[in-house]
C-alpha positions in Angstrom: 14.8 11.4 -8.8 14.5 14.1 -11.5 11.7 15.1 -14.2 11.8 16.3 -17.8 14.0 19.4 -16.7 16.2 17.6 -14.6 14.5 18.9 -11.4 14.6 16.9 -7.7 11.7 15.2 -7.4 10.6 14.7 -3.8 9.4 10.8 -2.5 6.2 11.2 -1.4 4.6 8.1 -1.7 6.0 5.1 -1.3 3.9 1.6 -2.1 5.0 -1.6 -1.1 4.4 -5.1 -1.6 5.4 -7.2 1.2 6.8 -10.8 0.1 7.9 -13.2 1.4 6.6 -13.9 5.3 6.0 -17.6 4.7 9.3 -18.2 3.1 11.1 -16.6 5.9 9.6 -18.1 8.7 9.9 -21.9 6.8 13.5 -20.9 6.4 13.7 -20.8 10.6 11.8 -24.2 10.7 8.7 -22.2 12.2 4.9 -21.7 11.0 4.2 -19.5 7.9 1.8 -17.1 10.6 5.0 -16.6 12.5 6.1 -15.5 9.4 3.6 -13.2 9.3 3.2 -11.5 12.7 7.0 -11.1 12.2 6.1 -8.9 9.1 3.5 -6.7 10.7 5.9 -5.6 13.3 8.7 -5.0 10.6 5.6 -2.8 8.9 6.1 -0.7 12.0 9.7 -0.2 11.6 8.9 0.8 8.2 6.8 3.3 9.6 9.3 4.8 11.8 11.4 4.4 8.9 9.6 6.8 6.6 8.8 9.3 8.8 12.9 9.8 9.5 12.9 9.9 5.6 9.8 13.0 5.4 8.0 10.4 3.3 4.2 11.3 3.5 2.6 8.7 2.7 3.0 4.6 2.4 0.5 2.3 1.0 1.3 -1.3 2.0 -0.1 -4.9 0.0 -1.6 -6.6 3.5 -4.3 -9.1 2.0 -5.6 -9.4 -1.5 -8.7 -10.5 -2.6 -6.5 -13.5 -4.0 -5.0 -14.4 -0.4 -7.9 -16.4 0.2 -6.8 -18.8 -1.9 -4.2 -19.6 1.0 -4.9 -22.8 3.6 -7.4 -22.1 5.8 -5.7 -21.7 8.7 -3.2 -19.5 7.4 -6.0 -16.6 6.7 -7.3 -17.4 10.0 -3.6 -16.3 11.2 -3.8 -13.1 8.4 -7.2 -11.7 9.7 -5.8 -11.7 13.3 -2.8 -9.9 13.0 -4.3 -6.6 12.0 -6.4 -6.2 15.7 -3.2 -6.8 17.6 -1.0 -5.1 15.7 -3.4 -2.1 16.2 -3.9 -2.7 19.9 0.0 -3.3 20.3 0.9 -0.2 18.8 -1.9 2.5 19.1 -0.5 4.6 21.3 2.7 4.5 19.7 1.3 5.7 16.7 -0.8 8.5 18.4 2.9 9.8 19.5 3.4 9.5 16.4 0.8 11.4 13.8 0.6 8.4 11.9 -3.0 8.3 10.2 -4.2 5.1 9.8 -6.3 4.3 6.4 -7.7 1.3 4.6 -8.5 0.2 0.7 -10.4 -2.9 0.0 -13.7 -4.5 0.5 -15.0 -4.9 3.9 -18.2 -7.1 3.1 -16.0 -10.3 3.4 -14.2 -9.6 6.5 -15.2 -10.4 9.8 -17.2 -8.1 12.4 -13.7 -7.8 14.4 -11.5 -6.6 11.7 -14.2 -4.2 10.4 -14.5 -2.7 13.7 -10.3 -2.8 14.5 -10.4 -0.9 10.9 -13.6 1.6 12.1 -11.8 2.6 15.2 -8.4 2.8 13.7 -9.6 5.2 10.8 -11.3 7.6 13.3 -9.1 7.9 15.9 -6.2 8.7 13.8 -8.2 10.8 11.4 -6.6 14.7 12.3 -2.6 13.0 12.4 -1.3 14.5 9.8 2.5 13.4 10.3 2.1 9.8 7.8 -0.6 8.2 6.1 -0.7 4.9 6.4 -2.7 3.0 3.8 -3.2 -0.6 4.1 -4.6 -2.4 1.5 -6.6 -5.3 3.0 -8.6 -7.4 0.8 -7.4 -5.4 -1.9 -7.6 -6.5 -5.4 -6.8 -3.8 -8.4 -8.8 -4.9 -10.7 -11.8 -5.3 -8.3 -11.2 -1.3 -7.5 -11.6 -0.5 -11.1 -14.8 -2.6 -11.7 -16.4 -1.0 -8.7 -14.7 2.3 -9.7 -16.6 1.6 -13.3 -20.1 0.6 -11.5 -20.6 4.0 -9.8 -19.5 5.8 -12.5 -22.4 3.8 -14.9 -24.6 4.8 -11.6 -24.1 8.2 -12.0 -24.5 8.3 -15.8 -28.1 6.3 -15.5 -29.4 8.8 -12.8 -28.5 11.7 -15.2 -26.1 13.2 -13.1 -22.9 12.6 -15.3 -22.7 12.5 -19.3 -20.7 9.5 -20.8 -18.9 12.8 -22.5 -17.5 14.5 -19.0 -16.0 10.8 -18.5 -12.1 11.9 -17.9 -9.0 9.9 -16.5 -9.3 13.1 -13.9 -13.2 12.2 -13.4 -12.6 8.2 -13.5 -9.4 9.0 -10.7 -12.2 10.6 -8.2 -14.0 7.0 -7.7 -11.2 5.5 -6.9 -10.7 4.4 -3.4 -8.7 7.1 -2.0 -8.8 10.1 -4.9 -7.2 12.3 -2.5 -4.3 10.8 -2.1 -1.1 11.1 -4.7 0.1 8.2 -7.3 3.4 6.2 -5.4 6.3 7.4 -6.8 8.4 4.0 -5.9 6.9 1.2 -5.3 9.0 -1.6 -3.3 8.1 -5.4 -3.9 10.3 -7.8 -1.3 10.8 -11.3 -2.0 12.4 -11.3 -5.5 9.0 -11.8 -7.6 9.3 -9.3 -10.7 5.4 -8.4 -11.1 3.3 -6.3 -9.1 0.0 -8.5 -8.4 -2.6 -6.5 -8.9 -1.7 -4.1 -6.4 -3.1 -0.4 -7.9 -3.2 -1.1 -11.3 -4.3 2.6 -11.8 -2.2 4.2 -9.5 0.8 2.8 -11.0 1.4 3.8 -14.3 4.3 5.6 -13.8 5.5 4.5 -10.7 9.0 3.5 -10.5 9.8 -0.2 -9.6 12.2 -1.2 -7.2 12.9 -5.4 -6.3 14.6 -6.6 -4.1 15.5 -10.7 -3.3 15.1 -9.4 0.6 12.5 -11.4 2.2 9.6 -8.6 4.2 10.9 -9.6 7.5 14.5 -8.5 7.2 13.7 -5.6 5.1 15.0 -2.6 7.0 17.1 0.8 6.9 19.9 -0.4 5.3 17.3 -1.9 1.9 14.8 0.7 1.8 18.0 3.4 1.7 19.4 1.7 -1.2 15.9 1.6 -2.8 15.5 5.3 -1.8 19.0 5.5 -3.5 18.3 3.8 -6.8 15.0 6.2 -6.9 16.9 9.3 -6.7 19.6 7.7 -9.6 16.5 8.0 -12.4 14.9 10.1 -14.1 10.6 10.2 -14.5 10.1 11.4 -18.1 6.3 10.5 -18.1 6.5 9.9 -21.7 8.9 12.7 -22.4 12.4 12.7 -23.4 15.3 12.4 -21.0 17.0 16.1 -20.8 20.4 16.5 -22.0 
């Protein structure tokens, strides 16, 4: 990847929406949450994955606020696999320095997956090896409205004027200010949209698809995605350099 001037630009953050559980595990004549606990442990290759690849951070789409939707005993299956993916590999990602970090709303969650997420956050909080962000019960648009809320807060108390209002000021009540835009985001399973997966975040982020269901995404995809990245050039509204 190169910028206005033709310079390398480093992957740092990669995002990725991970499609296509169900349809792989109906494909094997099995249960759509096979499917899925299939996927978390293919998120774990991906971690191992990145880290080969000096990739600091990855945010993945776990749960959005418009999964609930789903059967009922398919979220059931969805809000177990994140405790035993975290007890199953803990220690590996200790090892590791992989920080673990969360975006979305916790109110609707149950008491077991807020405290898996709790104890997950602060015993990985000093690894600084990979951040990974998992977006669970994640909605974009439900960022920005809360994003927009606090901001009104402020400006009713007095301690911010409408006029001091920037996309800079706006960017630090987002969910995680601190942590830089994706620069390629990935989206498995064929489906050309991004879902309201950080609609903010996003602007410029380059978009990758690929028709390869999550579960048999490995080296081989994300290096030709990594590959295709490194092929274009981010002009950020500019003009491409001769």
């Amino acid at each position: 990847m190169k910028n206005d001037s033709g310079e390398h630009v480093e992957l740092r953050h990669l995002a990725v929406i991970m499609d296509g559980n169900g349809r792989w595990a109906e494909r094997q004549g099995k249960p759509r949450d096979f499917g899925h606990q299939v996927g978390a442990d293919n998120l774990r290759r991906l971690c191992v994955l990145c880290r080969e690849r000096n990739i600091r951070y990855v945010t993945v789409y776990a749960f959005s606020t418009e999964n609930w939707r789903r059967p009922r005993l398919e979220v059931a299956a969805l809000m177990r696999i994140f405790p035993i993916f975290f007890r199953k590999y803990a220690k590996e990602m200790e090892q590791e320095g992989i920080r673990l970090r969360f975006i979305g709303e916790r109110d609707e969650l149950s008491a077991e997956v807020v405290r898996t997420m709790r104890e997950a956050e602060e015993s990985s909080a000093d690894r600084t090896a990979l951040d990974l962000i998992i977006a669970f019960n994640y909605g974009g648009r439900r960022e920005l409205v809360s994003a927009a809320q606090n901001l009104a807060r402020e400006v009713l108390t007095g301690k911010l004027s409408p006029d001091k209002i920037t996309e800079e000021t706006f960017r630090h009540y987002l969910y995680m200010p601190d942590v830089p835009d994706p620069d390629l985001l990935i989206r498995t399973g064929g489906e050309y949209r991004t879902s309201n997966f950080l609609i903010w975040q996003t602007a410029y982020t380059e978009l990758y698809i690929d028709d390869c269901l999550w579960p048999e995404f490995g080296a081989k995809e994300l290096d030709r995605a990594i590959t295709e990245y490194h092929s274009r050039q981010r002009r950020f509204g500019g003009i491409q350099s001769e």
